[in-house]
N, CA, C and O of each residue as an XYZ file, in Angstrom:
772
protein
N       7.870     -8.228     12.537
C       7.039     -7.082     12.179
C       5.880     -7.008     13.163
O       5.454     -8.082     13.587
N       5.353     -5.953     13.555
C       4.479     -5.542     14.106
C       2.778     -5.639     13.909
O       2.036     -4.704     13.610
N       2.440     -6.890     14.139
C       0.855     -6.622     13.802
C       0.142     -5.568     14.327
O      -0.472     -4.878     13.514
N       0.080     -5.291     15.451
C      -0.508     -3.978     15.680
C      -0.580     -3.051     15.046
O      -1.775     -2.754     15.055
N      -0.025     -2.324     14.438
C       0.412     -1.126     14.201
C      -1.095     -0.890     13.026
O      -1.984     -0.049     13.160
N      -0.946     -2.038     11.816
C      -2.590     -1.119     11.252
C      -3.418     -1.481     11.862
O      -4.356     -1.546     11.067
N      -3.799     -1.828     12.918
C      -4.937     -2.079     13.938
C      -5.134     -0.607     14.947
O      -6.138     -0.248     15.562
N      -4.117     -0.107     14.873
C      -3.750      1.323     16.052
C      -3.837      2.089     14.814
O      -4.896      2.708     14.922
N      -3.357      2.354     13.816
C      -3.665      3.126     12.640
C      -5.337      3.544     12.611
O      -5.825      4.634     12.908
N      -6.073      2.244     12.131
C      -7.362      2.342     12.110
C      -8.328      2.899     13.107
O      -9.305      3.619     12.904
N      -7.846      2.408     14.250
C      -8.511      3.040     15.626
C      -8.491      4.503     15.508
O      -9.422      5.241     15.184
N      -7.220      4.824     15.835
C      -7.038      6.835     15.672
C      -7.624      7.409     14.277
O      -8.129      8.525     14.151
N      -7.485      6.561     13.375
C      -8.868      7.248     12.538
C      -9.880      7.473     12.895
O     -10.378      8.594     13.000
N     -10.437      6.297     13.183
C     -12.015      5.977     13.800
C     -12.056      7.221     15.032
O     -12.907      8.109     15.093
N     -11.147      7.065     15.779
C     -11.275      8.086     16.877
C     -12.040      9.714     16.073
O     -13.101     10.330     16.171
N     -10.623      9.862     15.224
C     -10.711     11.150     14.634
C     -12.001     11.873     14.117
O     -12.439     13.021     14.196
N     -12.463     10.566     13.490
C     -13.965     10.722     12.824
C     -14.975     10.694     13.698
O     -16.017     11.217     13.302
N     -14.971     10.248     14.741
C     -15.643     10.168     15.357
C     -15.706     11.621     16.335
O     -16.724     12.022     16.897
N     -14.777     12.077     16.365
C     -14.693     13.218     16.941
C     -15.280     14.325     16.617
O     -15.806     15.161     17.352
N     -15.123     14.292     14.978
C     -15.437     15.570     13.644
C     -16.818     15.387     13.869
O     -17.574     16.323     14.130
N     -17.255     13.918     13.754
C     -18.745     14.078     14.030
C     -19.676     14.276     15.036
O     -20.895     14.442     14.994
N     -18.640     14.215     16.222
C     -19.033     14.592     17.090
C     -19.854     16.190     17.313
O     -20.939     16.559     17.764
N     -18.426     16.962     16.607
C     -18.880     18.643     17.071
C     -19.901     18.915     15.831
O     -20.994     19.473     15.927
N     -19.225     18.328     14.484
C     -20.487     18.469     13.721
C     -21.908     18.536     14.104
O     -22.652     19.408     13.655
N     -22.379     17.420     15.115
C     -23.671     16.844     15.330
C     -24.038     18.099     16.510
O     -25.188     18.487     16.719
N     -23.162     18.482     17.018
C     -23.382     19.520     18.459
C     -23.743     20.625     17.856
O     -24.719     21.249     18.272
N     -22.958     21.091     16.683
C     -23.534     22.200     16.057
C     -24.705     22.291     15.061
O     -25.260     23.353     14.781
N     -24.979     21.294     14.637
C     -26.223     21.094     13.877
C     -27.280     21.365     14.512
O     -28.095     22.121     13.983
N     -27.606     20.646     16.204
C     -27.993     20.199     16.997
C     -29.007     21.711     17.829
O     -30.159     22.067     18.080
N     -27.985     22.022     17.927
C     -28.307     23.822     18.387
C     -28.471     25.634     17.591
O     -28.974     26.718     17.887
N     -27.744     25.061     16.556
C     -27.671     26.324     15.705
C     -29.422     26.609     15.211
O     -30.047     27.600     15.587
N     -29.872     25.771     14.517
C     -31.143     25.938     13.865
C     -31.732     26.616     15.015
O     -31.884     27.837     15.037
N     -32.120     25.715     16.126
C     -33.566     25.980     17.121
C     -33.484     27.720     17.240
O     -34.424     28.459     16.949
N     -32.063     28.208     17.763
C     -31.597     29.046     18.065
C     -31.880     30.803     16.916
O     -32.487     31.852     17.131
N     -31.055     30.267     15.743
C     -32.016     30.740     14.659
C     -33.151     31.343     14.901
O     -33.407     32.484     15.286
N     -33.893     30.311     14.589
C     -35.033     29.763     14.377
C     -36.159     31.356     15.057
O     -36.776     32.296     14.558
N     -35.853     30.798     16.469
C     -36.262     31.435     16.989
C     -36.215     32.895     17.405
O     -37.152     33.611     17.759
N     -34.708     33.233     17.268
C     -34.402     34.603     16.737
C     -35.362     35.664     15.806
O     -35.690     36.841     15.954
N     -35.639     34.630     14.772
C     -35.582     35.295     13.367
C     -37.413     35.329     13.680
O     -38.091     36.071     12.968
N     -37.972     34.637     14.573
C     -39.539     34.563     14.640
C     -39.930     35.464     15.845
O     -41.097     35.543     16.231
N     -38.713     36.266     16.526
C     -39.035     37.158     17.806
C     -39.677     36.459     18.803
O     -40.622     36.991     19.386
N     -39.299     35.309     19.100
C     -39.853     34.662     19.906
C     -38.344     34.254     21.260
O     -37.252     33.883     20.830
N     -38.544     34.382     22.480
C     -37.488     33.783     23.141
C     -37.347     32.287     22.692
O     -38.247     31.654     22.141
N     -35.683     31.641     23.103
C     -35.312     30.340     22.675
C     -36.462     28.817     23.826
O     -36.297     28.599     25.026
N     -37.062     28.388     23.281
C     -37.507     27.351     24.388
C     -36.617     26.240     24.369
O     -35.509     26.240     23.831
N     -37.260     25.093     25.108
C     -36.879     23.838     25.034
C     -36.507     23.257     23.871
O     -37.249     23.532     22.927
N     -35.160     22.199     23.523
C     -35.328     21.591     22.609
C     -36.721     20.989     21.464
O     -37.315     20.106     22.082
N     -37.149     21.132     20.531
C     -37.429     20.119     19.874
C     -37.246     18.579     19.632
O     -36.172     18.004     19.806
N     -38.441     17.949     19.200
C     -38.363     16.335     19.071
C     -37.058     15.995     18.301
O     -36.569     14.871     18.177
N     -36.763     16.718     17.996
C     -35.708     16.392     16.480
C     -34.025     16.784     16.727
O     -33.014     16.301     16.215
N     -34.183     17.721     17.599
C     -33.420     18.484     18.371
C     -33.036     17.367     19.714
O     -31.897     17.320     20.179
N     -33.985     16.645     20.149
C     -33.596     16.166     21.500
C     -32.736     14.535     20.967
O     -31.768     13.915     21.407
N     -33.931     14.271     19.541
C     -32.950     12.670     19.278
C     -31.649     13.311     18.912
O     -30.672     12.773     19.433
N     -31.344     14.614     17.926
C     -30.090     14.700     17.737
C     -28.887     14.597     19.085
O     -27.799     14.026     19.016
N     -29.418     15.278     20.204
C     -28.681     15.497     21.478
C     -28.247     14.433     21.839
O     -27.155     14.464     22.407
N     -28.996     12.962     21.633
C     -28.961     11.529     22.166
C     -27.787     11.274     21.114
O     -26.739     11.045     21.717
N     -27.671     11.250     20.017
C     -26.969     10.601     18.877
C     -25.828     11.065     19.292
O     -24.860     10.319     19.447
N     -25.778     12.613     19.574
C     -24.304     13.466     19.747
C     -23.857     12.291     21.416
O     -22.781     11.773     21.712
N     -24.959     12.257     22.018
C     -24.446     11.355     23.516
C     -24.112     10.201     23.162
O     -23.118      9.737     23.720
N     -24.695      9.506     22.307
C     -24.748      8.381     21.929
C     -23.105      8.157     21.111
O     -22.581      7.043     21.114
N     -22.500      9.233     20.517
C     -21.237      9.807     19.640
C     -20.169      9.937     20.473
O     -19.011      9.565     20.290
N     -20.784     10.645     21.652
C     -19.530     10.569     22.622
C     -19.055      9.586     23.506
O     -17.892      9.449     23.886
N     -20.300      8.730     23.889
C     -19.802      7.512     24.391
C     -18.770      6.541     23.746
O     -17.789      6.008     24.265
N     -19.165      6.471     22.706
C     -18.358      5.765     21.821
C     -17.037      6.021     21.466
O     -16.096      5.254     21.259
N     -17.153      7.522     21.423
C     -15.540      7.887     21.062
C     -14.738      7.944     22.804
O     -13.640      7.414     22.980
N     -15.407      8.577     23.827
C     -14.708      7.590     24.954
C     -14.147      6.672     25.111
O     -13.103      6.626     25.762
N     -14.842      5.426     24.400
C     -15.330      3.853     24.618
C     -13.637      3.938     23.646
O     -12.642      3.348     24.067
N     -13.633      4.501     22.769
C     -12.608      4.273     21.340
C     -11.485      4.380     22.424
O     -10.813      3.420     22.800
N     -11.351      5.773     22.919
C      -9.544      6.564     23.489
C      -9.300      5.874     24.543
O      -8.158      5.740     24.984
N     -10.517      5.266     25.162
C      -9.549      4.262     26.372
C      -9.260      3.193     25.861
O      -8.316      2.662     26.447
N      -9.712      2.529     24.883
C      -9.443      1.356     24.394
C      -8.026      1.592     23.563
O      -7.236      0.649     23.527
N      -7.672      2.913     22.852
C      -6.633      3.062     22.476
C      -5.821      3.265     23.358
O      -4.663      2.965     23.065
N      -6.040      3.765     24.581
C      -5.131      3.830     25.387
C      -5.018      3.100     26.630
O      -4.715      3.478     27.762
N      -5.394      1.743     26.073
C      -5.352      0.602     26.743
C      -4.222     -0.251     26.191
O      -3.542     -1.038     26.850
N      -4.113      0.004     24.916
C      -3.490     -0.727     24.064
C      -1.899     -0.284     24.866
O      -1.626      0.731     25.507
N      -0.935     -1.627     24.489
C       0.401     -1.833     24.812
C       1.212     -0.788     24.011
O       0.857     -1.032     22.858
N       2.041      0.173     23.953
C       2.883      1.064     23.171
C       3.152      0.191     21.838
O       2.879     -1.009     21.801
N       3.642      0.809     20.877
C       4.127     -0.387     19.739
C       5.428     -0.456     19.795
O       6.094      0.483     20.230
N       5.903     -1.458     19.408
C       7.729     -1.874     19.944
C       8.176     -1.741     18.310
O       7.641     -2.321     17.365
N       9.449     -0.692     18.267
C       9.716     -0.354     17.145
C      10.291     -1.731     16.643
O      10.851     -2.464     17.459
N      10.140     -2.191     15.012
C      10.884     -3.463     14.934
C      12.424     -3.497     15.388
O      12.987     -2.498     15.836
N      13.051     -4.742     15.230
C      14.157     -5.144     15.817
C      14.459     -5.308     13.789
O      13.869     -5.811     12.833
N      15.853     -4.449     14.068
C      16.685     -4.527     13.023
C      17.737     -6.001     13.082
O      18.157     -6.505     14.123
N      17.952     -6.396     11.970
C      18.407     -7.641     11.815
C      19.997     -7.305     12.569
O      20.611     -6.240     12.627
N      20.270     -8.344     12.971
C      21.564     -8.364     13.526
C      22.780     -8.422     12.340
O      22.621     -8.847     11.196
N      23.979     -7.905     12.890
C      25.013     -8.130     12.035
C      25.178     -9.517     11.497
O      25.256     -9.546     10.269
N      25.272    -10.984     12.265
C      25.238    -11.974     11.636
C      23.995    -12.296     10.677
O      24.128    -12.680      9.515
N      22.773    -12.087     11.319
C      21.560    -11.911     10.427
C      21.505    -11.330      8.461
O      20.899    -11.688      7.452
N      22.480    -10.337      8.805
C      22.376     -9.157      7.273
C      23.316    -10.083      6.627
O      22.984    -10.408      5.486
N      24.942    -10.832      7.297
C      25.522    -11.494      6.556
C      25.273    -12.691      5.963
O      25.821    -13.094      4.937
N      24.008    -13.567      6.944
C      23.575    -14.329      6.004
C      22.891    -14.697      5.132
O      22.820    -15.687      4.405
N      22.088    -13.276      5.350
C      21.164    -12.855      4.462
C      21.926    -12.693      2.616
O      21.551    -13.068      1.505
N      23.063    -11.975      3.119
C      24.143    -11.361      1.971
C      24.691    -13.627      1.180
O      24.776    -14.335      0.177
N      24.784    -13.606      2.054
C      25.654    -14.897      1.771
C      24.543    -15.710      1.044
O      24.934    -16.369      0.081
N      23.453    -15.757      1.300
C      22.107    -16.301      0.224
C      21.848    -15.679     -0.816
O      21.283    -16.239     -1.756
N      22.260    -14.227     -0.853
C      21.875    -13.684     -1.926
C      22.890    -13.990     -2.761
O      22.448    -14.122     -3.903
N      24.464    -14.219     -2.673
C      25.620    -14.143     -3.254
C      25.061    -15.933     -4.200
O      24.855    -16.147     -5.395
N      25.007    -16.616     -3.315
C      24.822    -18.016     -3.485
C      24.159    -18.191     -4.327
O      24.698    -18.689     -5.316
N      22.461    -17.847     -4.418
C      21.605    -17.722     -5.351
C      21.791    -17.417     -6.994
O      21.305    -17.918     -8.008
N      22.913    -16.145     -6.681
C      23.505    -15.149     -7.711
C      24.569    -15.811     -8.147
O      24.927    -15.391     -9.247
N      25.047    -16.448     -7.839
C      26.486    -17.030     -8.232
C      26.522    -17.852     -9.471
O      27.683    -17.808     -9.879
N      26.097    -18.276     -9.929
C      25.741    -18.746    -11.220
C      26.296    -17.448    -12.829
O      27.141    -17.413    -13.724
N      25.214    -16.669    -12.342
C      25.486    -15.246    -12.892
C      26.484    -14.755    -12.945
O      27.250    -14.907    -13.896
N      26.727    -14.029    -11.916
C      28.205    -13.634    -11.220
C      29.582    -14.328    -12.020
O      30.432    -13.623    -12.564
N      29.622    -15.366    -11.996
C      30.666    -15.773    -12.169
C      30.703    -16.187    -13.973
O      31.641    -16.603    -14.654
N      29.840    -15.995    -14.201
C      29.249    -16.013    -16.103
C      29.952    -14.634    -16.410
O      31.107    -14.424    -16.782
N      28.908    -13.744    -16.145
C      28.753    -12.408    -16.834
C      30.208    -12.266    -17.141
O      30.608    -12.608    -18.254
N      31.308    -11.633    -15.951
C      32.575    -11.324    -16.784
C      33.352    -12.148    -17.668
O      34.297    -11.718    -18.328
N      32.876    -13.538    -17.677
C      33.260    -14.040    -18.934
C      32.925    -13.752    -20.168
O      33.497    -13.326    -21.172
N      31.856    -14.086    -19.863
C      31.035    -13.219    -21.294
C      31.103    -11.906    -21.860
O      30.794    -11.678    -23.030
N      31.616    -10.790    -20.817
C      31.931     -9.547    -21.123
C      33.372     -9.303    -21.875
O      33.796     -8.382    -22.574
N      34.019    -10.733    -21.347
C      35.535    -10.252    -21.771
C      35.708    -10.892    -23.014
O      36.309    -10.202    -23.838
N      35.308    -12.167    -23.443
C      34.973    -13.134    -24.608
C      34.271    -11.705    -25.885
O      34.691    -11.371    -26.993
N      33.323    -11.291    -25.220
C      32.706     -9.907    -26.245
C      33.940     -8.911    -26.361
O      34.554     -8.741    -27.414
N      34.215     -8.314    -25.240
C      35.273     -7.222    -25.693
C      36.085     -7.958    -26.800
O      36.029     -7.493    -27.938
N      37.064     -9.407    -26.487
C      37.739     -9.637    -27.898
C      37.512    -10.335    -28.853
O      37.923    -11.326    -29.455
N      36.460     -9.292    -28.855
C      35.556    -10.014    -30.343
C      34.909    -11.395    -30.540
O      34.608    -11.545    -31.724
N      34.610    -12.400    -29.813
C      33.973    -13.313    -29.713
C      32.657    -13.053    -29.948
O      32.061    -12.155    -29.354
N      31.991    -13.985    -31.020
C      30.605    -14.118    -31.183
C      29.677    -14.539    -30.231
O      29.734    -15.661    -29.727
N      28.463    -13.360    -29.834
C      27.898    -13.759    -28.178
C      26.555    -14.066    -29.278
O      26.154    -13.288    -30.143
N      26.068    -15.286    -28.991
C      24.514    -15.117    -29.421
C      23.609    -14.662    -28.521
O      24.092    -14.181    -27.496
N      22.119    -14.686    -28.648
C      20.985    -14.578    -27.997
C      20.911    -15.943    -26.735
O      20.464    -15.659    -25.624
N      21.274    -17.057    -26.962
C      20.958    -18.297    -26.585
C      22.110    -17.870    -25.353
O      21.952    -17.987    -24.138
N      23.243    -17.369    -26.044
C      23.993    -17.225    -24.559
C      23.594    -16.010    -23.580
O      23.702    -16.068    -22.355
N      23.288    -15.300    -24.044
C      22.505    -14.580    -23.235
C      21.587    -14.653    -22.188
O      21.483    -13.878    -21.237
N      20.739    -15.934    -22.514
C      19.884    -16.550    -22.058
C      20.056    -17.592    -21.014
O      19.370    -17.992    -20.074
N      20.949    -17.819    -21.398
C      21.245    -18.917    -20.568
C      21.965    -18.307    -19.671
O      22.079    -18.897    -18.597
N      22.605    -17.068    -19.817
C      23.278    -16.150    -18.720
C      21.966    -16.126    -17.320
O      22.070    -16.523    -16.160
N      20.788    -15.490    -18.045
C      19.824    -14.635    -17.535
C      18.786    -16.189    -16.896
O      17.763    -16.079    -16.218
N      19.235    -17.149    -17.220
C      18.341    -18.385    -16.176
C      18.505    -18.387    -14.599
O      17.593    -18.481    -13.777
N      19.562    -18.289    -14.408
C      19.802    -18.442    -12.752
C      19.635    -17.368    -12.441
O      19.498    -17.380    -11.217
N      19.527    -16.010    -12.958
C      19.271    -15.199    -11.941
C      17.612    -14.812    -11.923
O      17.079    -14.094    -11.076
N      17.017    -15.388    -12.927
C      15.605    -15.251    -12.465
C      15.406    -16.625    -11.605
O      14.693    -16.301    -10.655
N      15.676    -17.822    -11.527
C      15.835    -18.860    -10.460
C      16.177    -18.224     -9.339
O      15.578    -18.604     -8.333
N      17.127    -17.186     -9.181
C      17.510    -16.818     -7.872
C      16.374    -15.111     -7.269
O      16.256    -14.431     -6.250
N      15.846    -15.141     -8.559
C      14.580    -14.270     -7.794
C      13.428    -14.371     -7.052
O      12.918    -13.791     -6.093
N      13.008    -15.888     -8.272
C      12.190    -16.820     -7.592
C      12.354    -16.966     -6.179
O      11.589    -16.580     -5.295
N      13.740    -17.736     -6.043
C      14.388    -17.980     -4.600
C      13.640    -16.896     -3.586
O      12.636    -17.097     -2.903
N      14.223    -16.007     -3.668
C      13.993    -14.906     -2.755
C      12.893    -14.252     -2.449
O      12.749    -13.424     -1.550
N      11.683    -14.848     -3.636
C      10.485    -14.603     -3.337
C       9.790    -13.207     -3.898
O       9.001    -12.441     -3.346
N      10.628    -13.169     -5.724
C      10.008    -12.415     -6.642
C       9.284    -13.251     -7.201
O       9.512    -14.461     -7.219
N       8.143    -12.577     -7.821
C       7.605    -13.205     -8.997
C       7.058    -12.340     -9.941
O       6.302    -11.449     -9.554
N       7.360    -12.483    -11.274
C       6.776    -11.809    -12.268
C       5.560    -11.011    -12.089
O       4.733    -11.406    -11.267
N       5.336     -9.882    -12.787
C       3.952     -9.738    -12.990
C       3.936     -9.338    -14.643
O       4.319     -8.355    -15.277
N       3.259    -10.683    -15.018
C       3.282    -10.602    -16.621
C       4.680    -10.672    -17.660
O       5.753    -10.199    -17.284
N       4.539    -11.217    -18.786
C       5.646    -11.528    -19.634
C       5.409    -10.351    -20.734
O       4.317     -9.821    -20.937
N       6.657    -10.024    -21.428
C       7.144     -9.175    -22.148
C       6.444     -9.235    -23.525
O       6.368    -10.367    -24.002
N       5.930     -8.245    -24.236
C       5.214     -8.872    -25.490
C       3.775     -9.250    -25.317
O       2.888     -9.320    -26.168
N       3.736     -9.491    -23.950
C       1.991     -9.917    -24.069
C       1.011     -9.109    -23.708
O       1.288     -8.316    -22.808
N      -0.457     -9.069    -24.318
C      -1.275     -8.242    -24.546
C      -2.502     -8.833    -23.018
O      -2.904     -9.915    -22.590
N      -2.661     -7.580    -22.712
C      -3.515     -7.648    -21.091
C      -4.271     -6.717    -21.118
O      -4.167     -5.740    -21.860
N      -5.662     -7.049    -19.786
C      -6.115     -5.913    -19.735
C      -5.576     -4.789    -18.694
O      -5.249     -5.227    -17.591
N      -5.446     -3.421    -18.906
C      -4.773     -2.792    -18.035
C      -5.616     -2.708    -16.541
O      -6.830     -2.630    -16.353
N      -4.697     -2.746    -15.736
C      -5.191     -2.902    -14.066
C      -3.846     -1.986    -13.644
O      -2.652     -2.262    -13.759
N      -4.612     -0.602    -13.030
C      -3.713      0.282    -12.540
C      -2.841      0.216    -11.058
O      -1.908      0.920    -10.671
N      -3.439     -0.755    -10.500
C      -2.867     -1.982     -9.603
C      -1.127     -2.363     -9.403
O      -0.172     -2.232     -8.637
N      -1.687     -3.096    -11.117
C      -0.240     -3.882    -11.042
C       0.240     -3.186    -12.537
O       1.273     -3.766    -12.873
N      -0.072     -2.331    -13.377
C       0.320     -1.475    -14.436
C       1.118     -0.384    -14.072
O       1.019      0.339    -13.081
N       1.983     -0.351    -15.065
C       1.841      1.549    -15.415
C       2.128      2.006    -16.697
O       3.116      1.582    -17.295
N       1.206      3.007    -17.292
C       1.109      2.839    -18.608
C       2.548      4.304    -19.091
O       2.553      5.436    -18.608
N       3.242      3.932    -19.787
C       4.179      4.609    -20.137
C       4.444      5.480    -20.764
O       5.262      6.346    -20.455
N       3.416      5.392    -22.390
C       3.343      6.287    -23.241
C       1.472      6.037    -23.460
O       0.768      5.028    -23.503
N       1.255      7.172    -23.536
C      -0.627      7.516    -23.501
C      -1.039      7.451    -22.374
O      -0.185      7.530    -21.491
N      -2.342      7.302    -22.003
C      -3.305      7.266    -20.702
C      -4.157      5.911    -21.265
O      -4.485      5.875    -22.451
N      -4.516      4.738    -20.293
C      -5.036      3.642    -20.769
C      -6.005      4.314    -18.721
O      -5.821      4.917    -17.664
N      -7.341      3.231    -19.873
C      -8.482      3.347    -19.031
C      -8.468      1.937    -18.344
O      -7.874      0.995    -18.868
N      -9.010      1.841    -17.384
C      -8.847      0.271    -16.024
C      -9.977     -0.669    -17.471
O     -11.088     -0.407    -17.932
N      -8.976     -1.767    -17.756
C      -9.487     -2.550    -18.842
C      -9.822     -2.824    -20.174
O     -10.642     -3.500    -20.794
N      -8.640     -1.847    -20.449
C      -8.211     -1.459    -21.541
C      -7.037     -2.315    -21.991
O      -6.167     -2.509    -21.142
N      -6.817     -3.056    -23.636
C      -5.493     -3.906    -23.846
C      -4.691     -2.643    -23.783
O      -4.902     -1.453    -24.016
N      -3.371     -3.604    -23.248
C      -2.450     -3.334    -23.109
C      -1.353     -4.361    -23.550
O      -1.441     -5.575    -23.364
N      -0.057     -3.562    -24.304
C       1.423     -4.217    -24.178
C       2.300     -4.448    -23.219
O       2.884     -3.433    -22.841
N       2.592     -5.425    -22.700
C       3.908     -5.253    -21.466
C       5.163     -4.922    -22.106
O       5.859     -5.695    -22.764
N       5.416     -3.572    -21.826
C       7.258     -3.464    -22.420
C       8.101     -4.079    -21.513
O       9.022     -4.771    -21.948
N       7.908     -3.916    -20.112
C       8.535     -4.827    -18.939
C       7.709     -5.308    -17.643
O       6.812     -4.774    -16.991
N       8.475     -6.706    -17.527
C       7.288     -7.046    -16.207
C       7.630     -5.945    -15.148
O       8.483     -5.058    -15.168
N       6.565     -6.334    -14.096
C       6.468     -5.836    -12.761
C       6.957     -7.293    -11.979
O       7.067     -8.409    -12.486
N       7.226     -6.837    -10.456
C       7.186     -7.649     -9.658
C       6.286     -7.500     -8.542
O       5.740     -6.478     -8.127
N       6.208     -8.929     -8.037
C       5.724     -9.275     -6.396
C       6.831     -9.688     -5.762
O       7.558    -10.563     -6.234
N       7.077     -9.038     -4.528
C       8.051     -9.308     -3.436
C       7.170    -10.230     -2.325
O       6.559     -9.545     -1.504
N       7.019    -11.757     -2.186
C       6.551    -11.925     -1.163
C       4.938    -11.879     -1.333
O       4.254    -11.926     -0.311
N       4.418    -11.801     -2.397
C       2.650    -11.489     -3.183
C       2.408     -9.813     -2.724
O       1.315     -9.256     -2.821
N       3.429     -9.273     -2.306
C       3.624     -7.617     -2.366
C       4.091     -6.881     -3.662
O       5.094     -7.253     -4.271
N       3.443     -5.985     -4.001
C       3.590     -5.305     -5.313
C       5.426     -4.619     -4.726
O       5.703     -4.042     -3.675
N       6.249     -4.954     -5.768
C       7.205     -4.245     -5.310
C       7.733     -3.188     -6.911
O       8.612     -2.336     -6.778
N       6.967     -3.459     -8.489
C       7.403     -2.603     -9.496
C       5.887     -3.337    -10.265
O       5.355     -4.431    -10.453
N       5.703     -2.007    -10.498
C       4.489     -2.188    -11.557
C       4.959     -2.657    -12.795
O       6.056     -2.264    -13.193
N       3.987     -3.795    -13.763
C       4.835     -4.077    -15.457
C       4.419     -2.291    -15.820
O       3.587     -1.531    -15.323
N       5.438     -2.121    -16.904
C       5.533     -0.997    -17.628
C       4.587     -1.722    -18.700
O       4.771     -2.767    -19.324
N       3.744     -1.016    -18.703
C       3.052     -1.266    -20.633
C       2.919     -0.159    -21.125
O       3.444      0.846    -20.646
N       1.888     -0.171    -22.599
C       1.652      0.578    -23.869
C       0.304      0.638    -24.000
O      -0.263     -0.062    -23.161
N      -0.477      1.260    -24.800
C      -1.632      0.569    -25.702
C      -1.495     -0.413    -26.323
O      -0.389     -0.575    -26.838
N      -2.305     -1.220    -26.482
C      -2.168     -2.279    -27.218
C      -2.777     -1.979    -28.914
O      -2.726     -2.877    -29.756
């Protein structure tokens, strides 16, 4: 992955703004005196004290945003990432299968044992559903919050499902959220509490 890229993001902002304030400050800078003097029948003179620091700030504005576009355009192009290779995705696939395999090779038992009528408890269920949260872990999920439990809402890592909940407000988790990697990848679903 590309470190650059929110570093070049931020810059061309900065540029941008710096730009807006640029003409902003140019027009502030001149419109009044101009006015001013119009409206008093007087020809336009020399800047004003106030008028001349603004002129410096606007110079002082443009240097900087100079100082910004060569520095952005100093910077190296950004190199689009490199997509994983075909052997790469398969072994990627082959960890995920591995991880999963536990599961995998449960579930249609258990599906077919149910279709003919076999008694499935809760406990087997459970014990279905162990390895594949082990194999989420693996891969570098992690919960956000357990089912049933009462929190304060954080619109962050929430999303409230039924009503509008205020930032710190209890809340029910109907389902967790996840982190991919300490990356938000599903907000927990909650309730009011």
């Amino acid at each position: 992955m590309n470190d650059q890229a929110p570093l070049t993001a931020a810059l061309a902002d900065h540029v941008a703004t710096l730009a807006a304030l640029g003409e902003a400050v140019a027009q502030a800078a001149t419109l009044p005196a101009r006015t001013l003097a119009r409206l008093a029948g007087r020809p336009v003179e020399g800047p004003t004290e106030r008028e001349r620091g603004l002129q410096g700030h606007l110079a002082a504005l443009h240097r900087e945003l100079t100082a910004a576009r060569e520095a952005l355009a100093a910077r190296p192009p950004l190199e689009a990432p490199t997509p994983p290779s075909g052997s790469d995705v398969f072994a990627l696939k082959r960890q995920l299968f591995r991880s999963l395999e536990p599961t995998l090779l449960q579930l249609p038992v258990v599906r077919h044992a149910v279709s003919l009528g076999a008694p499935t408890t809760a406990s087997d269920v459970l014990a279905l559903l162990e390895p594949l949260e082990r194999a989420l872990s693996t891969l570098g999920y992690e919960p956000i919050g357990h089912v049933g439990t009462v929190v304060a809402f954080s619109p962050e890592v929430h999303q409230a499902v039924v009503g509008a909940l205020a930032p710190g407000e209890a809340a029910l988790i109907r389902t967790p959220g996840y982190r991919l990697d300490g990356a938000l990848a599903v907000r927990a679903r909650v309730v009011p509490a």
